[in-house]
DOTOR-124941 format. One record per atom (N, C-alpha, C): y, x, z; residue in three letters. Coordinates in steps of 0.1 Angstrom, whole numbers, padded with zeros to 4 digits, always signed. Layout:
N
YXZALA/...
//
This chain:
305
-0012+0008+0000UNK/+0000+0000+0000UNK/+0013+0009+0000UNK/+0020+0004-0011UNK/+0033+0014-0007UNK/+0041+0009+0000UNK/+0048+0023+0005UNK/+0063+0022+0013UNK/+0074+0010+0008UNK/+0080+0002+0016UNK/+0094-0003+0006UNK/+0102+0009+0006UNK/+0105+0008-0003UNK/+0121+0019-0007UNK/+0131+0012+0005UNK/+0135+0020+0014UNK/+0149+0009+0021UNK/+0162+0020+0013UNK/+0167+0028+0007UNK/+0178+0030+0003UNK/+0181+0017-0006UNK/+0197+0021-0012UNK/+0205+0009-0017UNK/+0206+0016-0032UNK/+0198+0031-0032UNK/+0203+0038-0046UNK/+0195+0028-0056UNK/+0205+0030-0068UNK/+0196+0018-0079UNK/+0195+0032-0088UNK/+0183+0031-0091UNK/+0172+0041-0103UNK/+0182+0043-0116UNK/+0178+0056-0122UNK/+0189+0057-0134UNK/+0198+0060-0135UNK/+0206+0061-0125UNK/+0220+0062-0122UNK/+0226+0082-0121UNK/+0238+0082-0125UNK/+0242+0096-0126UNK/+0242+0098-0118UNK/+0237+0110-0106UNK/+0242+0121-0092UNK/+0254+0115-0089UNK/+0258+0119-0100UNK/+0275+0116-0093UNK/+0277+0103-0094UNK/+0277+0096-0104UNK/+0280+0080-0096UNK/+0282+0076-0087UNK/+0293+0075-0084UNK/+0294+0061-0072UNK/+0288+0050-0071UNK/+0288+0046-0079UNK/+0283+0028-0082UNK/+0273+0031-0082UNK/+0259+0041-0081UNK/+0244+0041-0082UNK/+0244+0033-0068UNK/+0249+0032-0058UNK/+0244+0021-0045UNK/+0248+0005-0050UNK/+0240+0000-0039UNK/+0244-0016-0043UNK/+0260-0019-0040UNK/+0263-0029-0042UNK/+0277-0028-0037UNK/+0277-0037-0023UNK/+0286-0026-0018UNK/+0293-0025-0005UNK/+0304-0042-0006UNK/+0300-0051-0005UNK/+0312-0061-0006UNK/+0320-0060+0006UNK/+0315-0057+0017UNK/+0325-0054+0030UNK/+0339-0046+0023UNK/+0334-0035+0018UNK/+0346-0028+0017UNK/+0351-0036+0003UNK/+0346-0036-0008UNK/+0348-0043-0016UNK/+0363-0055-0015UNK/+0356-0063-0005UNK/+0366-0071-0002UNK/+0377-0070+0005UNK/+0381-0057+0016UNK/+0388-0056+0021UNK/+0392-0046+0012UNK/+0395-0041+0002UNK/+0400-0033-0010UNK/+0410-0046-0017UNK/+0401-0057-0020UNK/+0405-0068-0030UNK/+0400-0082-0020UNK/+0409-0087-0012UNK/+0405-0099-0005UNK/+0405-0113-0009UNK/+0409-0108-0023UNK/+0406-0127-0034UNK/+0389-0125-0042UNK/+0385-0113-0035UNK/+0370-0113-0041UNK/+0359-0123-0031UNK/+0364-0121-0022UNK/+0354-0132-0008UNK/+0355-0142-0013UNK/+0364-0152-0019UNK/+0355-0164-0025UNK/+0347-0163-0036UNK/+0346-0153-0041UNK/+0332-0150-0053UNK/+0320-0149-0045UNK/+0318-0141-0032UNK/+0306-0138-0033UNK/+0299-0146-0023UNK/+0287-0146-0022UNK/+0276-0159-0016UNK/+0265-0150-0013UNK/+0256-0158-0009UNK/+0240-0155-0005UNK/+0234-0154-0017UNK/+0223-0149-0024UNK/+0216-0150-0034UNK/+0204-0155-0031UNK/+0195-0159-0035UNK/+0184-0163-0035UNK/+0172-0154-0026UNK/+0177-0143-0027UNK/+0171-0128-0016UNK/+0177-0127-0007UNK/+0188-0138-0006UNK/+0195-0138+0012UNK/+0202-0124+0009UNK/+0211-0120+0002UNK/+0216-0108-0001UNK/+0232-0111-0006UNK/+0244-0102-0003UNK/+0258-0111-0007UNK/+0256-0109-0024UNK/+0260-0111-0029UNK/+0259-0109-0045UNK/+0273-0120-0048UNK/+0275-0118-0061UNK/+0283-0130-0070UNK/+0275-0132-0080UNK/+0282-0143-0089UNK/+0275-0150-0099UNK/+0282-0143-0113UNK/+0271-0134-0118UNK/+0274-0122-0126UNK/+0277-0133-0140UNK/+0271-0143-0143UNK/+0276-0155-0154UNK/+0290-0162-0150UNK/+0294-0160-0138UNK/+0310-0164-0143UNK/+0320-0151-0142UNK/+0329-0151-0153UNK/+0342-0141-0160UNK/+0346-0143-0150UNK/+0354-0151-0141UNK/+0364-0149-0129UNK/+0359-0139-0120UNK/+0346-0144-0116UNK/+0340-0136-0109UNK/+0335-0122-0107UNK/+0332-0119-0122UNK/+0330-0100-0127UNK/+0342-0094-0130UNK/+0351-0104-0133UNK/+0366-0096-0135UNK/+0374-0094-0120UNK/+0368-0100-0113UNK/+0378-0101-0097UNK/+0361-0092-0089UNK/+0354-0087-0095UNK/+0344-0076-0089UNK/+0353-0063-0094UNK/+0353-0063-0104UNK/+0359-0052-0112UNK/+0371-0048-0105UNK/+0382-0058-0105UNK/+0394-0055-0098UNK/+0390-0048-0084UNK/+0383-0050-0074UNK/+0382-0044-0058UNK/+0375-0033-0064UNK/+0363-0026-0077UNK/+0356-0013-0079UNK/+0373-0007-0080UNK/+0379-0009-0090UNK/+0388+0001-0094UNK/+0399+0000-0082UNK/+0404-0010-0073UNK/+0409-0006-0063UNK/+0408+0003-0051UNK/+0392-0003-0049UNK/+0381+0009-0039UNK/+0382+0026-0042UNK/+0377+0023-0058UNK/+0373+0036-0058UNK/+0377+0044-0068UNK/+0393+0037-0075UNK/+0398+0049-0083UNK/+0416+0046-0081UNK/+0416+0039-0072UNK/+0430+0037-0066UNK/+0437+0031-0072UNK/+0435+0013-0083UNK/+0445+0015-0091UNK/+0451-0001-0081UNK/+0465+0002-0084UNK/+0473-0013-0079UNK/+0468-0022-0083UNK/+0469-0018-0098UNK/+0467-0033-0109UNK/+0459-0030-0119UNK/+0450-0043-0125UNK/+0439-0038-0132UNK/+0435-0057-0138UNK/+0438-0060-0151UNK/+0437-0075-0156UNK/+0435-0073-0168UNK/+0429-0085-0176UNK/+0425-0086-0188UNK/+0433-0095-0191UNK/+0437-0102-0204UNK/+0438-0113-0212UNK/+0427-0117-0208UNK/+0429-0132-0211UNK/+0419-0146-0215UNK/+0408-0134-0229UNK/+0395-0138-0224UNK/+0384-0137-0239UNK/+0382-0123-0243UNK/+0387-0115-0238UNK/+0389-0099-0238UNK/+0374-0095-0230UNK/+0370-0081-0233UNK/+0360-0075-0228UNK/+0359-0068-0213UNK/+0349-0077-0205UNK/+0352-0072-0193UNK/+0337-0062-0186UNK/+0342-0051-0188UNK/+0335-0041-0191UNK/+0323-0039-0174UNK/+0312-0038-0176UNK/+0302-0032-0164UNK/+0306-0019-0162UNK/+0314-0013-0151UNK/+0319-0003-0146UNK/+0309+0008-0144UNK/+0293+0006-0133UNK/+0289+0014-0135UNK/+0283+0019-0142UNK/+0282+0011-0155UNK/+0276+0021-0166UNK/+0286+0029-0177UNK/+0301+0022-0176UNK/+0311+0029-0182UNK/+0311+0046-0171UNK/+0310+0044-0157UNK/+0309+0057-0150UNK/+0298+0067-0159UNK/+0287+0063-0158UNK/+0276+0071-0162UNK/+0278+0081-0176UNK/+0288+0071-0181UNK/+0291+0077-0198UNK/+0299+0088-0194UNK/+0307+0090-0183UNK/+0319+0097-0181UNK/+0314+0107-0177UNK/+0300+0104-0167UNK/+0298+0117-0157UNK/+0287+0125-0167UNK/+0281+0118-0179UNK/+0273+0125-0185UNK/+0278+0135-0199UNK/+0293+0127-0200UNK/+0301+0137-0209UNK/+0309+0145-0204UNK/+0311+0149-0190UNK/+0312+0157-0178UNK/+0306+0170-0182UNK/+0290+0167-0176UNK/+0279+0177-0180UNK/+0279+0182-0193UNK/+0280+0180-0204UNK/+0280+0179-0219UNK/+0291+0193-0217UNK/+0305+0190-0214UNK/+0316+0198-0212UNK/+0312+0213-0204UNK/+0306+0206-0194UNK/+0303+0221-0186UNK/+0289+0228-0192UNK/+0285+0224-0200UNK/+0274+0230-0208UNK/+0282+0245-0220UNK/+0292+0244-0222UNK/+0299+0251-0227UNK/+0307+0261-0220UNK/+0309+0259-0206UNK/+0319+0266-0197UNK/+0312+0266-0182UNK/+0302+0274-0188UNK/+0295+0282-0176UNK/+0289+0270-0165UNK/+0283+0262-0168UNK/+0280+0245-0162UNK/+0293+0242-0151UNK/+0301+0250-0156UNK/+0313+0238-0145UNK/+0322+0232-0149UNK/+0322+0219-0146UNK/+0328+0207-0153UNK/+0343+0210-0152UNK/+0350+0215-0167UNK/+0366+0215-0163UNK/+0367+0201-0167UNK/+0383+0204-0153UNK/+0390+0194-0152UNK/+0403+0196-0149UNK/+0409+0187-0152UNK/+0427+0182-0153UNK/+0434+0185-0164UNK/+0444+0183-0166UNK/+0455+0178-0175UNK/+0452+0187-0193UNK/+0445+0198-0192UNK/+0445+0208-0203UNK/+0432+0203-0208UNK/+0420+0192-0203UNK/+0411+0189-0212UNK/+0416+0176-0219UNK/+0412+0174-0234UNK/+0421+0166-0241UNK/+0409+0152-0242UNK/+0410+0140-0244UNK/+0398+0130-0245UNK/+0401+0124-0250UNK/+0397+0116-0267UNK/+0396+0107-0273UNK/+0390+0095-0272UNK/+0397+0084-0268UNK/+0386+0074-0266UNK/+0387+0065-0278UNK/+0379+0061-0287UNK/+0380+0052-0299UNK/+0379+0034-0295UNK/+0385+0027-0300UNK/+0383+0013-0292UNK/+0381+0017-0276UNK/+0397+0019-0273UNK/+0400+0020-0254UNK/+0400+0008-0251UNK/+0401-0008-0258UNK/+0403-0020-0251UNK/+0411-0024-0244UNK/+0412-0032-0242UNK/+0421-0039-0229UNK/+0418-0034-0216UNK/+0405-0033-0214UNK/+0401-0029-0203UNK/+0406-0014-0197UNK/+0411-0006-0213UNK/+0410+0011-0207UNK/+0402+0015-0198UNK/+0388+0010-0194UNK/+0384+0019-0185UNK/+0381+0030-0185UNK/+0376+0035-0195UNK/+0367+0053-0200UNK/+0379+0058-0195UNK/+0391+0055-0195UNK/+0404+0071-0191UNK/+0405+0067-0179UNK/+0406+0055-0174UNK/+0406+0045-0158UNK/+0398+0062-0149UNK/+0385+0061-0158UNK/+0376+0065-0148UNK/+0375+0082-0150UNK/+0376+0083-0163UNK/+0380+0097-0167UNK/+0391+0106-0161UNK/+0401+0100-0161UNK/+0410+0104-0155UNK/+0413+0107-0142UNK/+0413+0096-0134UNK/+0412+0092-0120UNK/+0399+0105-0110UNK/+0386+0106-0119UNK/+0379+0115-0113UNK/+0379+0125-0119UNK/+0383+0134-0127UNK/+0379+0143-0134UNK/+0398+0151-0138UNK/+0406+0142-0141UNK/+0420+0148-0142UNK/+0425+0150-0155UNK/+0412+0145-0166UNK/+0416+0143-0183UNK/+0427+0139-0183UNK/+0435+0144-0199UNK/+0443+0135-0202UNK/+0436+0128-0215UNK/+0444+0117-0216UNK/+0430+0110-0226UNK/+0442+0101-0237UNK/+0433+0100-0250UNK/+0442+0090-0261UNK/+0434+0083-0261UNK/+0439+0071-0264UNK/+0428+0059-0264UNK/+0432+0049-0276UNK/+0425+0047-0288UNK/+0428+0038-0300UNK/+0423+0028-0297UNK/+0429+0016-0306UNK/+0422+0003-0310UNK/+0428-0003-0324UNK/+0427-0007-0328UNK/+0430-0019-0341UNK/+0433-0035-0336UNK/+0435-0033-0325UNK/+0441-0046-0318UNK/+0453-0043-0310UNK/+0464-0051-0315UNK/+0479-0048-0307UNK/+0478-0055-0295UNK/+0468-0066-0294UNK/+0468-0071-0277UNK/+0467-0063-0268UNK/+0451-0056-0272UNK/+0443-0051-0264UNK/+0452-0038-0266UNK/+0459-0033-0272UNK/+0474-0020-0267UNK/+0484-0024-0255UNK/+0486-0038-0258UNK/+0496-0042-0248UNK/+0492-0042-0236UNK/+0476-0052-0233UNK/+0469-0048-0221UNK/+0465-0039-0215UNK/+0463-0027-0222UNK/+0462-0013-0218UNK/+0475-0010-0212UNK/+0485-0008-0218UNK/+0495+0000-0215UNK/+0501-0009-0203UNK/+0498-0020-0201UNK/+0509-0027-0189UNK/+0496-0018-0176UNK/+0484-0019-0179UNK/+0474-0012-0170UNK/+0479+0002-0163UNK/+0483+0008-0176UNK/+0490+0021-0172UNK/+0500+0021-0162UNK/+0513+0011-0171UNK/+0528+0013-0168UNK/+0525+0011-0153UNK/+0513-0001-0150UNK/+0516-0003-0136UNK/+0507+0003-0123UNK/+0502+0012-0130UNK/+0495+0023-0121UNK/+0504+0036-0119UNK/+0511+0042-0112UNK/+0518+0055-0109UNK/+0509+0069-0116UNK/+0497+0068-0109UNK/+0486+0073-0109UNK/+0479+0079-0127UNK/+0485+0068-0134UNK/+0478+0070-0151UNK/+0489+0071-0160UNK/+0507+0072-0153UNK/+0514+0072-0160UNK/+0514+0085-0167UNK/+0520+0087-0179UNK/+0520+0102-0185UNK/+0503+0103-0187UNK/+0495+0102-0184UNK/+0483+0106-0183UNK/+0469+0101-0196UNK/+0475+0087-0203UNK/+0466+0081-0212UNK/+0480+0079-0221UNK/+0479+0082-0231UNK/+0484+0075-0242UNK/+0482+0068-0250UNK/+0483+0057-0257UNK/+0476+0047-0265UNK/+0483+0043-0273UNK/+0476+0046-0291UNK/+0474+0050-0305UNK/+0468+0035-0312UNK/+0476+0028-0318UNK/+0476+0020-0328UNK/+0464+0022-0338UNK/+0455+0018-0344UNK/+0450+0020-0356UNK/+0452+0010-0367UNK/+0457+0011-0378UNK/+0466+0002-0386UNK/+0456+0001-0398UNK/+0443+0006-0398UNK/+0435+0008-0410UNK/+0423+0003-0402UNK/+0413-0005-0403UNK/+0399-0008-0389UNK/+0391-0001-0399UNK/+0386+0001-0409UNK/+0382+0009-0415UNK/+0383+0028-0412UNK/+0392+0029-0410UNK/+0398+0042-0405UNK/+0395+0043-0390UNK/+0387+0060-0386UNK/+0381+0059-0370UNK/+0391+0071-0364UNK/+0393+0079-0371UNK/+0402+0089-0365UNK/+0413+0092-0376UNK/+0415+0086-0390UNK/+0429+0097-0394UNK/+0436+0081-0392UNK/+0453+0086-0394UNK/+0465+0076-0383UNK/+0463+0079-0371UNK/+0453+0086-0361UNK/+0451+0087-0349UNK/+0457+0099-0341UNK/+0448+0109-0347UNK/+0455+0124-0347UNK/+0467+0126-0353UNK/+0472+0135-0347UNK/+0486+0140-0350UNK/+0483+0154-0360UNK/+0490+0160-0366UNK/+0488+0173-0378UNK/+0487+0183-0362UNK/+0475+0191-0363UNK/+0475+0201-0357UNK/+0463+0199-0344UNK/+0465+0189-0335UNK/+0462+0179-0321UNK/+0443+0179-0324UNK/+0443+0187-0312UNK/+0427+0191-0306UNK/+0423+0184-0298UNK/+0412+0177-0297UNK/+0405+0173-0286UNK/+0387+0183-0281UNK/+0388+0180-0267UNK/+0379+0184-0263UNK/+0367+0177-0266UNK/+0369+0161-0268UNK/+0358+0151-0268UNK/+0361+0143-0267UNK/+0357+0135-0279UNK/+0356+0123-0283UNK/+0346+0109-0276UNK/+0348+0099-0275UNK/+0341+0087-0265UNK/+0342+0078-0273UNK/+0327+0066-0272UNK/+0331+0054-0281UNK/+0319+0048-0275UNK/+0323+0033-0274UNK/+0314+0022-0276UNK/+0313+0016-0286UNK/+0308+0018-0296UNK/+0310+0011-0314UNK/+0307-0006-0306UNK/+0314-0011-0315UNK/+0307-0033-0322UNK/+0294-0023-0321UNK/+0284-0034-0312UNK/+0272-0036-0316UNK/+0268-0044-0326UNK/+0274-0055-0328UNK/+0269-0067-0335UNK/+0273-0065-0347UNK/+0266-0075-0353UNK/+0271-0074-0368UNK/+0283-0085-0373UNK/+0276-0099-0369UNK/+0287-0113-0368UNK/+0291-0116-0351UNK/+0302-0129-0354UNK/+0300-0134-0339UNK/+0291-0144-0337UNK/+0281-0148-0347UNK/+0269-0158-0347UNK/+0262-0148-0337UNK/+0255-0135-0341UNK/+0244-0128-0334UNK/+0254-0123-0321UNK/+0262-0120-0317UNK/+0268-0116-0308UNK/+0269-0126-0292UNK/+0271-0142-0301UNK/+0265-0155-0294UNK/+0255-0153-0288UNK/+0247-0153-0292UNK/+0234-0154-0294UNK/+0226-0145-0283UNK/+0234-0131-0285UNK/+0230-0121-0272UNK/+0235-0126-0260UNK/+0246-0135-0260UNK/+0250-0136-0245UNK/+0247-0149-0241UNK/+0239-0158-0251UNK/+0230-0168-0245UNK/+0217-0165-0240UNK/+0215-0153-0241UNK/+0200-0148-0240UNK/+0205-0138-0222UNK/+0218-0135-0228UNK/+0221-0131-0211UNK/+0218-0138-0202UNK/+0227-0148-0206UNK/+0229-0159-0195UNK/+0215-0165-0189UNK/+0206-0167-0199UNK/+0194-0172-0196UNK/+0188-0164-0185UNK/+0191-0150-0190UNK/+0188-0143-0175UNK/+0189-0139-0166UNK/+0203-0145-0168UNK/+0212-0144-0151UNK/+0207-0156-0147UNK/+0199-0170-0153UNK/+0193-0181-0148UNK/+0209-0188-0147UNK/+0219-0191-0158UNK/+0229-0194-0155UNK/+0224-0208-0157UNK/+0236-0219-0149UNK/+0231-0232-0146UNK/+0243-0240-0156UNK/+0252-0232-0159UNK/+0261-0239-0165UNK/+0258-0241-0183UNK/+0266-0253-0189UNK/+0260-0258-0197UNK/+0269-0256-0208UNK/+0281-0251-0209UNK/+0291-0248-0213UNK/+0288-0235-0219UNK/+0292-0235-0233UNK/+0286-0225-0244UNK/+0297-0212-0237UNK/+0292-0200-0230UNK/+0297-0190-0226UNK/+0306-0183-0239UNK/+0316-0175-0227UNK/+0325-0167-0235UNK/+0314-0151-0239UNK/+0322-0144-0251UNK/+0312-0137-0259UNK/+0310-0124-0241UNK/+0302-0123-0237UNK/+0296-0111-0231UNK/+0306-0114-0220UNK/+0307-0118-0217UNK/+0322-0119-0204UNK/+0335-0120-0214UNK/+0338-0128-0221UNK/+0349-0123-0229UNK/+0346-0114-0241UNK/+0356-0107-0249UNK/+0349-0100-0259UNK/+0356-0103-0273UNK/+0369-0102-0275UNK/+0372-0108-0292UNK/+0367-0104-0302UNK/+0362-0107-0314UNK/+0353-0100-0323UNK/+0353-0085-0326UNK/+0364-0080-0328UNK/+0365-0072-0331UNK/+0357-0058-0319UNK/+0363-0061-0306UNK/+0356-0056-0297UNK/+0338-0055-0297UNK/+0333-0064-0300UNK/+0318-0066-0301UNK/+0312-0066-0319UNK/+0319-0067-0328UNK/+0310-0074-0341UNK/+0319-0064-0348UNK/+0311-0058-0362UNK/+0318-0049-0370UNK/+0309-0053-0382UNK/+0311-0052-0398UNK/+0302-0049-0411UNK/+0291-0046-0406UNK/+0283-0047-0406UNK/+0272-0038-0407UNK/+0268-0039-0390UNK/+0275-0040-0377UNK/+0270-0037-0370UNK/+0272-0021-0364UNK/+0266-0019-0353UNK/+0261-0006-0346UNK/+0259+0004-0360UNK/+0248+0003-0362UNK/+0244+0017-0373UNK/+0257+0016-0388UNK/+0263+0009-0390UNK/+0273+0011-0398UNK/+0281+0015-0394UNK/+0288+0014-0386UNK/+0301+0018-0377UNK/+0295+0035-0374UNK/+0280+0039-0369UNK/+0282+0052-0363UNK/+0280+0057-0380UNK/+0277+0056-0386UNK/+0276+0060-0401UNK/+0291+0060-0404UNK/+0301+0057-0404UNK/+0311+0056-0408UNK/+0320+0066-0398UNK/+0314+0071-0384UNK/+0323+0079-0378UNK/+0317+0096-0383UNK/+0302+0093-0383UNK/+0294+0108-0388UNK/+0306+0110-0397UNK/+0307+0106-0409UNK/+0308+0106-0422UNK/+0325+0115-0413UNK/+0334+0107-0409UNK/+0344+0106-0407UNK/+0344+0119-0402UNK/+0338+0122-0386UNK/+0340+0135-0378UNK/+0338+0143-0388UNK/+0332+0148-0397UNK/+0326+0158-0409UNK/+0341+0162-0419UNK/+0351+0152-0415UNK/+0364+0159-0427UNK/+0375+0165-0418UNK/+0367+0163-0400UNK/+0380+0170-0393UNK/+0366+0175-0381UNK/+0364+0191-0389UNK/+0352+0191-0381UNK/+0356+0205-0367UNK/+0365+0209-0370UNK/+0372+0215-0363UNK/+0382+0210-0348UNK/+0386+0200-0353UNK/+0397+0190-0342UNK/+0391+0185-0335UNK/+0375+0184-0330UNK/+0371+0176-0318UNK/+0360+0187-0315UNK/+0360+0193-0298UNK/+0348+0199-0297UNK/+0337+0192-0298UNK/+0333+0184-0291UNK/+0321+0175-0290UNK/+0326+0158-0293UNK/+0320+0155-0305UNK/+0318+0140-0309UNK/+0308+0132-0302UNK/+0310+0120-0295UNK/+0301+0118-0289UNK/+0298+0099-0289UNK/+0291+0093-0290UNK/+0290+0076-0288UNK/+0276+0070-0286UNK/+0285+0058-0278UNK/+0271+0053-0269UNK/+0262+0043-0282UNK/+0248+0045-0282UNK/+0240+0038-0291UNK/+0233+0027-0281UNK/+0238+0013-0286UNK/+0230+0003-0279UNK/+0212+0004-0284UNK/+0213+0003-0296UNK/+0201+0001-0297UNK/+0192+0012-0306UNK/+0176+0018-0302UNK/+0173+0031-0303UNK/+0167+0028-0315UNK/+0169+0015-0323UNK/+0162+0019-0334UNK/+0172+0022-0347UNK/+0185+0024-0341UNK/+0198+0033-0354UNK/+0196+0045-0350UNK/+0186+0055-0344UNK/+0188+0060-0341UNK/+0182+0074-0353UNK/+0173+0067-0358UNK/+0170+0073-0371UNK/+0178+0080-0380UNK/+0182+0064-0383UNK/+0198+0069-0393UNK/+0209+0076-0388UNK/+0209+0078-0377UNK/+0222+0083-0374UNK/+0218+0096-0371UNK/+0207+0104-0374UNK/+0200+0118-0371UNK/+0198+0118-0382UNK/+0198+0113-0392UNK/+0201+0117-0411UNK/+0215+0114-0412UNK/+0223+0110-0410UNK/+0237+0112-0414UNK/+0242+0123-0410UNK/+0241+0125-0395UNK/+0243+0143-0391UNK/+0236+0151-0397UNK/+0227+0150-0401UNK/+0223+0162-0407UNK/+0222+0161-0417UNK/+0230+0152-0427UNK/+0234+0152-0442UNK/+0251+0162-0438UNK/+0256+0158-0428UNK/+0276+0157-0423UNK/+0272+0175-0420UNK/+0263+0180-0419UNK/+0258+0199-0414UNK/+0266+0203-0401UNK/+0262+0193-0389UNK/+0262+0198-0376UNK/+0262+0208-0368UNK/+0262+0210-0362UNK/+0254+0225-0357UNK/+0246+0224-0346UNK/+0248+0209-0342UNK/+0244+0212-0327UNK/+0244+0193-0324UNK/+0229+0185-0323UNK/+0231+0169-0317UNK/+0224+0170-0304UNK/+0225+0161-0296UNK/+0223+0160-0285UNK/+0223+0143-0278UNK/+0208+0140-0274UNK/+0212+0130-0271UNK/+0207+0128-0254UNK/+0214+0120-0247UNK/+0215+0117-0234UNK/+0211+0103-0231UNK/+0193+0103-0225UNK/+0189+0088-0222UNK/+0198+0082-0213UNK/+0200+0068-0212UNK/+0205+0064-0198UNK/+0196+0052-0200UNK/+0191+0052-0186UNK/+0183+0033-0184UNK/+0190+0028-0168UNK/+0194+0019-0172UNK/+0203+0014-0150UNK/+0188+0000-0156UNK/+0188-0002-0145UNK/+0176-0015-0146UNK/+0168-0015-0158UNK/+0169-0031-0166UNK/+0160-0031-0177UNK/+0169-0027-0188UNK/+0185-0023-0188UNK/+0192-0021-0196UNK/+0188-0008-0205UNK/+0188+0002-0215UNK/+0186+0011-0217UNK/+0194+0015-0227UNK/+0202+0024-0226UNK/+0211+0029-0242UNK/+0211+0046-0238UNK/+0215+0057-0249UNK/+0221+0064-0248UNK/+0232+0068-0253UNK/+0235+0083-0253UNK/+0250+0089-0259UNK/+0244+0096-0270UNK/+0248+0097-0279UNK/+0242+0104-0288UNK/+0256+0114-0291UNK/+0258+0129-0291UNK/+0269+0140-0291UNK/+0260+0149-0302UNK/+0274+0155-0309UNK/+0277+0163-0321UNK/+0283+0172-0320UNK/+0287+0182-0323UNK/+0295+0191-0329UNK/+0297+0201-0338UNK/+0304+0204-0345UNK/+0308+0214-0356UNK/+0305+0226-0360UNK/+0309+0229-0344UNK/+0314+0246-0338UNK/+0304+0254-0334UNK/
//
């Protein structure tokens, strides 16, 4: 018979992670004290909230980043993507390691390493969490003026990230990095969540199959993944077209980013996207499992040099 596990660590999780424990709602709530009416008893007699309502993961979210990366303020638009924090951590702490793999394994940090984030969102959280632990300065694109405006009020109203993230218009969606860079302008490393999806029919579709899993009770056709405007989730082609389209892309500016890097939902683009690099003449791919529960994606990283 086995032992019960009594720690709170959840499996998968980066060393460094914070968020690898369950969460602390004590502190939680005394960080953010409009989160106490979210959370309840679960079915395991455990506090939890009801991960199928948006109010509820968005006002979780607000007390993580109050807790644990000190920001005042932190809000989405209505329908916007409201991102799972500890797996956006894991991306950060494992392109961390990636960096210190080049510089003697010690992870530099502050203001002199440069970070691209491609589709930064409304949410901004990859520089939120980049920055806040590590001391990046980071650019952050999108091809949505909302999701610019919601970022930058994120900024303007943190002390903490002012001067620190900058955020880059993209005026072509087609286009992943030129209009982005400036004539000359180096980065250390590039970050991306590509659209998984291809439509917002199949994108539906995934987050009715969520919800089923969260055992949601409500009957009302859910917003896309917590929110989510197309563009944010659904691209041509999907996942494997979009990273087809950055290979291709990083390959005409193969000098200006040390390490290219993006998270792959699903492992079976993962083919194609190991013949595009090595059609684009790499020098060097690398890819980094991540599994938190039943979820499973990795990072797949590149470089030139």
């Amino acid at each position: 018979m086995k032992t019960p596990i009594s720690s709170t660590e959840k499996p998968g999780f980066h060393p460094r992670n914070p968020h690898r424990f369950r969460y602390d709602y004590k502190q939680l709530i005394s960080a953010c004290p409009e989160l106490a009416s979210f959370v309840k008893l679960n079915k395991y007699n455990i506090e939890s909230v009801d991960f199928a309502n948006p109010d509820a993961v968005k006002t979780l979210n607000k007390a993580i980043l109050k807790l644990h990366y000190q920001l005042e303020y932190w809000d989405l638009p209505v329908n916007f993507l409201c991102p799972p924090i500890p797996g956006r951590a894991d991306y950060i702490h494992h392109v961390a390691d990636l960096l210190a793999s080049n510089n003697k394994e010690i992870i530099p940090t502050g203001k002199t390493i440069s970070v691209l984030d491609i589709g930064v969102g409304a949410n901004c959280i990859y520089p939120i969490i980049g920055h806040q632990t590590f001391g990046w300065h980071f650019v952050g694109s999108d091809i949505d003026p909302v999701a610019i405006r919601a970022a930058q009020k994120i900024i303007d109203s943190n002390i903490s990230l002012k001067g620190k993230i900058e955020l880059r218009l993209q005026s072509k969606s087609s286009n992943i990095f030129s209009n982005i860079l400036t004539p000359g302008e180096m980065f250390d490393l590039s970050i991306c969540n590509p659209p998984f999806h291809s439509s917002q029919e199949v994108a539906l579709e995934g987050t009715n199959r969520k919800n089923r899993n969260l055992n949601s009770k409500t009957e009302k056709v859910p917003a896309l993944n917590f929110g989510g405007q197309s563009d944010e989730l659904c691209c041509d082609g999907g996942e494997a077209e979009f990273l087809r389209r950055m290979v291709k892309q990083s390959s005409e500016i193969p000098d200006r980013v040390k390490w290219f890097t993006s998270l792959v939902s699903k492992k079976s683009n993962l083919s194609g996207i190991y013949k595009a690099l090595q059609k684009a003449g790499v020098k060097d791919v690398r890819t980094i499992e991540m599994e938190h529960g039943q979820k499973q994606s990795r990072i797949v990283c590149w470089t030139f040099l």
